[in-house]
C-alpha positions as a LaTeX table, in Angstrom:
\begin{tabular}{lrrr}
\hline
Residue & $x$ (\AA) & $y$ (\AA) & $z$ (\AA) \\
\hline
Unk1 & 107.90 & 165.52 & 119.98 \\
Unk2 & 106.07 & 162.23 & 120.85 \\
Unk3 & 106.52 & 159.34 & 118.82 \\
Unk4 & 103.49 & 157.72 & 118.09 \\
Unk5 & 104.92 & 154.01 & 117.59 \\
Unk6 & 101.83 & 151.76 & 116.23 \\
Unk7 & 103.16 & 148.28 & 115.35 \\
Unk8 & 100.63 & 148.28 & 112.05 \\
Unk9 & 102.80 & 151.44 & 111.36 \\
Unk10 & 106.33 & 150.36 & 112.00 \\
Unk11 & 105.61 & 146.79 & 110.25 \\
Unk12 & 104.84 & 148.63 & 107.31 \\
Unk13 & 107.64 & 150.74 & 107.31 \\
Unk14 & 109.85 & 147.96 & 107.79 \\
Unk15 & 108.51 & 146.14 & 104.85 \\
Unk16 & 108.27 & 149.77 & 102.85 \\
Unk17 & 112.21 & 149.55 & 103.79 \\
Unk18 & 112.54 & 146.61 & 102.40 \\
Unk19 & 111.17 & 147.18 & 99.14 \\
Unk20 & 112.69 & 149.97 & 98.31 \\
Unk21 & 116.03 & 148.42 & 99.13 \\
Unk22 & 115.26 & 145.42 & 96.59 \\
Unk23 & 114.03 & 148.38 & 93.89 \\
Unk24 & 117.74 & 149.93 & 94.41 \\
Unk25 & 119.21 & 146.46 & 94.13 \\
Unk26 & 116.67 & 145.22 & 91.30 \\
Unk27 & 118.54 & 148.71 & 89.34 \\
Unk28 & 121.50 & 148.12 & 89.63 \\
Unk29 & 121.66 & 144.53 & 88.87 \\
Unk30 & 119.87 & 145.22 & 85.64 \\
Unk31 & 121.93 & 144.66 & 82.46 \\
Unk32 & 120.14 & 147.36 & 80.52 \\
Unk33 & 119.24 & 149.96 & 83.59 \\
Unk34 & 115.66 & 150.00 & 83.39 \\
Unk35 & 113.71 & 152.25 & 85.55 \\
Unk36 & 111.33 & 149.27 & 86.51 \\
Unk37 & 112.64 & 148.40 & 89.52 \\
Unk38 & 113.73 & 152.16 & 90.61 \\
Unk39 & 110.39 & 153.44 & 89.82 \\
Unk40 & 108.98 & 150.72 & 92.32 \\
Unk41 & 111.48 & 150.95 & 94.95 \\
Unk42 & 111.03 & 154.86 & 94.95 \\
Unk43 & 107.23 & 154.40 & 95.11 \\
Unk44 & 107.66 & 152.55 & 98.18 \\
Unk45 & 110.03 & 155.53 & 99.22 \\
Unk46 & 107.74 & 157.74 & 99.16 \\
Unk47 & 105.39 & 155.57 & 101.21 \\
Unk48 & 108.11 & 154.78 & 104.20 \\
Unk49 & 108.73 & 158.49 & 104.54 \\
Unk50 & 104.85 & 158.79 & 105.20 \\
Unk51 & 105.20 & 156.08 & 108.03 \\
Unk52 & 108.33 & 158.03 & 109.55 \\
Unk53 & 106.38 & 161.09 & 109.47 \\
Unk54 & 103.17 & 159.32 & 111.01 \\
Unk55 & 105.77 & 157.91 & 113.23 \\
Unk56 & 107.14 & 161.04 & 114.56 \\
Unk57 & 103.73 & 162.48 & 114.97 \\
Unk58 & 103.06 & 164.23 & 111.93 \\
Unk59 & 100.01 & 161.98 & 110.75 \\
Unk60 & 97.17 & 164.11 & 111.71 \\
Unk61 & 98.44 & 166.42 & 108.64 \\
Unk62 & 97.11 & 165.22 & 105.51 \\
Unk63 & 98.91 & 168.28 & 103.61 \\
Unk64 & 102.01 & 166.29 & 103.37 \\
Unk65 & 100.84 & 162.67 & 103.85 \\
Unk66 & 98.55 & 162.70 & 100.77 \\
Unk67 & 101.16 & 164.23 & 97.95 \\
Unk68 & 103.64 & 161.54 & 99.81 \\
Unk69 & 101.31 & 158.89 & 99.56 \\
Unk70 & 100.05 & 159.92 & 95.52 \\
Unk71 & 104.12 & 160.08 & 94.88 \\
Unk72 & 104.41 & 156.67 & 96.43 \\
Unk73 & 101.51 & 155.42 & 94.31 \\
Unk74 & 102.06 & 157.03 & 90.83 \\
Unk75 & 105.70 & 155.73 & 90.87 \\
Unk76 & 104.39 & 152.40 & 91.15 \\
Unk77 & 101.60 & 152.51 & 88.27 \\
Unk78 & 104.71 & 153.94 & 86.62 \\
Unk79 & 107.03 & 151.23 & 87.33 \\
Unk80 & 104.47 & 148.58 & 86.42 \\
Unk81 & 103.66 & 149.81 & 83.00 \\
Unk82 & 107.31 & 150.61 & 82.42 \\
Unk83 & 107.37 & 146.37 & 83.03 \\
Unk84 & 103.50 & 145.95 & 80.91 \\
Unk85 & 105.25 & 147.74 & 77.94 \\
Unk86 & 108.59 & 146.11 & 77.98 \\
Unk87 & 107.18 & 143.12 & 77.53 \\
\hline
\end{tabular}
Protein backbone atom coordinates (compact mmCIF):
# COMPACT_ATOMS: atom_id res chain seq x y z
CA UNK A 1 0.00 0.00 0.00
CA UNK A 2 1.51 3.48 -0.74
CA UNK A 3 0.30 6.36 0.96
CA UNK A 4 -0.23 9.08 -1.20
CA UNK A 5 0.30 12.04 1.44
CA UNK A 6 -0.68 15.48 -0.47
CA UNK A 7 -0.58 18.35 2.07
CA UNK A 8 -3.95 19.94 0.22
CA UNK A 9 -5.24 16.42 1.30
CA UNK A 10 -4.10 16.00 4.84
CA UNK A 11 -4.96 19.86 5.63
CA UNK A 12 -8.32 19.07 4.76
CA UNK A 13 -8.63 16.14 6.65
CA UNK A 14 -7.32 17.77 9.56
CA UNK A 15 -9.81 20.51 9.38
CA UNK A 16 -12.66 17.71 8.26
CA UNK A 17 -11.41 16.29 11.85
CA UNK A 18 -12.00 19.13 13.35
CA UNK A 19 -15.39 19.78 12.40
CA UNK A 20 -16.77 16.86 13.00
CA UNK A 21 -15.36 16.89 16.50
CA UNK A 22 -17.13 20.43 17.18
CA UNK A 23 -20.56 18.73 15.46
CA UNK A 24 -20.16 15.88 18.31
CA UNK A 25 -19.48 18.56 20.88
CA UNK A 26 -22.09 21.18 19.37
CA UNK A 27 -24.71 17.73 20.25
CA UNK A 28 -24.07 17.14 23.15
CA UNK A 29 -23.91 20.50 24.62
CA UNK A 30 -27.33 21.19 23.22
CA UNK A 31 -30.11 21.60 25.81
CA UNK A 32 -32.79 20.19 23.55
CA UNK A 33 -30.53 17.53 21.37
CA UNK A 34 -30.99 18.81 18.05
CA UNK A 35 -29.59 17.03 15.16
CA UNK A 36 -28.11 20.40 13.79
CA UNK A 37 -24.89 20.11 14.84
CA UNK A 38 -24.68 16.07 14.43
CA UNK A 39 -26.00 16.27 11.02
CA UNK A 40 -23.02 18.74 10.23
CA UNK A 41 -20.35 17.10 12.07
CA UNK A 42 -21.35 13.70 10.34
CA UNK A 43 -21.36 15.46 6.94
CA UNK A 44 -17.90 16.35 7.48
CA UNK A 45 -17.46 12.57 8.53
CA UNK A 46 -18.22 11.40 5.67
CA UNK A 47 -15.88 13.80 3.90
CA UNK A 48 -12.60 12.93 6.23
CA UNK A 49 -13.14 9.27 5.51
CA UNK A 50 -12.86 10.25 1.70
CA UNK A 51 -9.43 12.01 2.49
CA UNK A 52 -8.21 8.80 4.52
CA UNK A 53 -9.18 6.73 1.70
CA UNK A 54 -7.49 9.18 -0.94
CA UNK A 55 -4.81 9.07 1.61
CA UNK A 56 -4.19 5.46 1.63
CA UNK A 57 -4.40 5.30 -2.08
CA UNK A 58 -7.82 4.58 -2.82
CA UNK A 59 -8.63 7.96 -4.73
CA UNK A 60 -8.43 6.85 -8.23
CA UNK A 61 -11.87 4.92 -7.34
CA UNK A 62 -14.70 7.13 -7.69
CA UNK A 63 -17.16 4.08 -6.75
CA UNK A 64 -16.68 4.83 -3.16
CA UNK A 65 -15.41 8.44 -3.11
CA UNK A 66 -18.55 9.88 -4.78
CA UNK A 67 -21.47 8.12 -2.43
CA UNK A 68 -18.83 9.29 0.49
CA UNK A 69 -18.58 12.60 -0.75
CA UNK A 70 -22.84 12.94 -1.65
CA UNK A 71 -23.20 11.45 2.19
CA UNK A 72 -20.84 14.13 3.36
CA UNK A 73 -22.79 16.75 1.40
CA UNK A 74 -26.51 15.80 1.92
CA UNK A 75 -25.89 15.67 5.72
CA UNK A 76 -24.89 19.11 5.58
CA UNK A 77 -27.91 20.60 3.39
CA UNK A 78 -29.63 18.52 6.06
CA UNK A 79 -28.11 20.01 9.01
CA UNK A 80 -28.52 23.52 7.66
CA UNK A 81 -32.18 23.39 7.03
CA UNK A 82 -32.68 21.47 10.24
CA UNK A 83 -31.04 25.19 11.62
CA UNK A 84 -33.27 27.40 8.49
CA UNK A 85 -36.45 25.74 9.98
CA UNK A 86 -35.77 26.02 13.62
CA UNK A 87 -35.58 29.33 13.38
Amino acid sequence: MVLVLSSITVMNLIFDLIILCLGVYAYKRMKKKQAIGACIGVGFGFFAISYILTILGYGSSNIVLIPLRVLGYLSVIAGLYLYLIKR
